[in-house]
MIMI-857926 format. One record per atom (N, C-alpha, C, O): x, y, z. Coordinates in pm, whole numbers, padded with zeros to 5 digits, always signed. Layout:
// residues N
XYZ/...
// end
This chain:
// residues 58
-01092+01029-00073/-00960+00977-00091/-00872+01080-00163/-00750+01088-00156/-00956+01159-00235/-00858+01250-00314/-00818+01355-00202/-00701+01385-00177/-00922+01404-00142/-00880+01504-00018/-00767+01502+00033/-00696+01602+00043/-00725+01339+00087/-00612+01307+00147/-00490+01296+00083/-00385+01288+00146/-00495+01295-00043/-00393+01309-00118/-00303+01392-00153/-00181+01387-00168/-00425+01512-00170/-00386+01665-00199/-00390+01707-00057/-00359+01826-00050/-00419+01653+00063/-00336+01739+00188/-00224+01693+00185/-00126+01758+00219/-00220+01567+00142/-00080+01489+00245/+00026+01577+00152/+00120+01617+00221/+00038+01628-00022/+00104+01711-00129/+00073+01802-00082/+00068+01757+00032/+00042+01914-00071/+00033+02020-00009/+00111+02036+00161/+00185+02131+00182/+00086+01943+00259/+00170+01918+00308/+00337+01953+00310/+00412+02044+00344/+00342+01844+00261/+00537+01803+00172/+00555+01921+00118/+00652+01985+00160/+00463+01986+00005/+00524+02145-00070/+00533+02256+00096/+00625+02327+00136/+00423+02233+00147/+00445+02363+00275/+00575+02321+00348/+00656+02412+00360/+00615+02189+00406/+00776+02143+00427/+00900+02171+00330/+01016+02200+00358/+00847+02155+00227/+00963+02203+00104/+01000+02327+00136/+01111+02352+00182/+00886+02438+00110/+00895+02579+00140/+00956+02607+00273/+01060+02673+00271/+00914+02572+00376/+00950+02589+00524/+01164+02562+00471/+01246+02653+00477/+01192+02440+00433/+01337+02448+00409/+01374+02547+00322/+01483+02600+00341/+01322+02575+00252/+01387+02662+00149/+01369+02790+00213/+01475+02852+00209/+01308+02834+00251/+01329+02925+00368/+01469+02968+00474/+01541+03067+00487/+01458+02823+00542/+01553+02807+00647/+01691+02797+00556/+01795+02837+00608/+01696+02733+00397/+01835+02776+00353/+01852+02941+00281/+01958+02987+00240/+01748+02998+00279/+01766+03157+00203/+01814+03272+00342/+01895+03365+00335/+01736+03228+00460/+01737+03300+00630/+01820+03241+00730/+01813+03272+00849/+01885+03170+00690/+01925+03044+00773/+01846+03058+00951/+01894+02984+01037/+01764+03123+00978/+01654+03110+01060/+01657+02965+01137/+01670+02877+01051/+01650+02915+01257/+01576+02800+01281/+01500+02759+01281/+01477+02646+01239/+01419+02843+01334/+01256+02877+01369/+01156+02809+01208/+01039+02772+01221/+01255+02805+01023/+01200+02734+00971/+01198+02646+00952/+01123+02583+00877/+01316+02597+01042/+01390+02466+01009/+01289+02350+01140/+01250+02233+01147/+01288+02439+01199/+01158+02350+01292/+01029+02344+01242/+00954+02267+01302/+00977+02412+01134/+00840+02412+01109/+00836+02315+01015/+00746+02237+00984/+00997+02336+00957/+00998+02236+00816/+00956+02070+00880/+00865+01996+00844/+01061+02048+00986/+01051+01913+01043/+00896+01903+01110/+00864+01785+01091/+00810+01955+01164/+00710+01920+01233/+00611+01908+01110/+00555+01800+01091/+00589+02008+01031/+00521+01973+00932/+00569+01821+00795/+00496+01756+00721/+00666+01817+00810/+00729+01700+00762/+00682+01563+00814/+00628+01474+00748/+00719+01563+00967/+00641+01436+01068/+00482+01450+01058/+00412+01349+01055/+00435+01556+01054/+00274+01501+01045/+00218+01478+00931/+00104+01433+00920/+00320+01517+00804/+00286+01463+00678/+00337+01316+00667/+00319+01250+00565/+00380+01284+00740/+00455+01120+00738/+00317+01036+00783/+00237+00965+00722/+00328+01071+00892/+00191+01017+00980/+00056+01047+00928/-00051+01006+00973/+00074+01123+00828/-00100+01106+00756/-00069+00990+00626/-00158+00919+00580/+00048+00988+00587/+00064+00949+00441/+00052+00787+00512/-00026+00706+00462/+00129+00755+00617/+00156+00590+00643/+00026+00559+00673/-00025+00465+00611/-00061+00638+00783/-00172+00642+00828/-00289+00623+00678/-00374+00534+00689/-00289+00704+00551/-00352+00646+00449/-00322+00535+00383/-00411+00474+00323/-00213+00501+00383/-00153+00370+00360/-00197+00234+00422/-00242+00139+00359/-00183+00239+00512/-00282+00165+00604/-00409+00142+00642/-00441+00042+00707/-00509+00250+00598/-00621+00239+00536/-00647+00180+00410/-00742+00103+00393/-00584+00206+00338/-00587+00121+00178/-00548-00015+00151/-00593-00090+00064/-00436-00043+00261/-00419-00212+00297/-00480-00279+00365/-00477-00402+00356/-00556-00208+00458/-00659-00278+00539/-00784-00316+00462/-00853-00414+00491/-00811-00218+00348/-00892-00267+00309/-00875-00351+00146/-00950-00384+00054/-00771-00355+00169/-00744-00465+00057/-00728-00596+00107/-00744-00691+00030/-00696-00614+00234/-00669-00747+00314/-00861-00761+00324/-00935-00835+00260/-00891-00667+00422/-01046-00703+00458/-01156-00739+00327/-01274-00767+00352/
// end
């Protein structure tokens, strides 16, 4: 459980970085990495979320 925690944070900081990037280069190319890495940090975080309610219901 901790694993998933510190990816899903590590995650969000590698999206943080990816923007802060795209505002120092104004680049797109980070501004897309920012968002894709952003959505699959969403989808792990709701996705653990939902493991932890499932098993609070079950």
């Amino acid at each position: 459980m901790l694993l998933f925690r510190w990816t899903i944070l590590l995650a969000l900081l590698a999206a943080t970085a990816a923007f802060m990037f795209y505002a120092g280069t104004g680049q797109d190319r980070f501004r897309r990495y920012g968002w894709v890495i952003l959505k699959w940090a969403l989808i792990a975080a709701f996705g653990f979320f939902a493991v932890l309610i499932a098993e609070r219901v079950g």
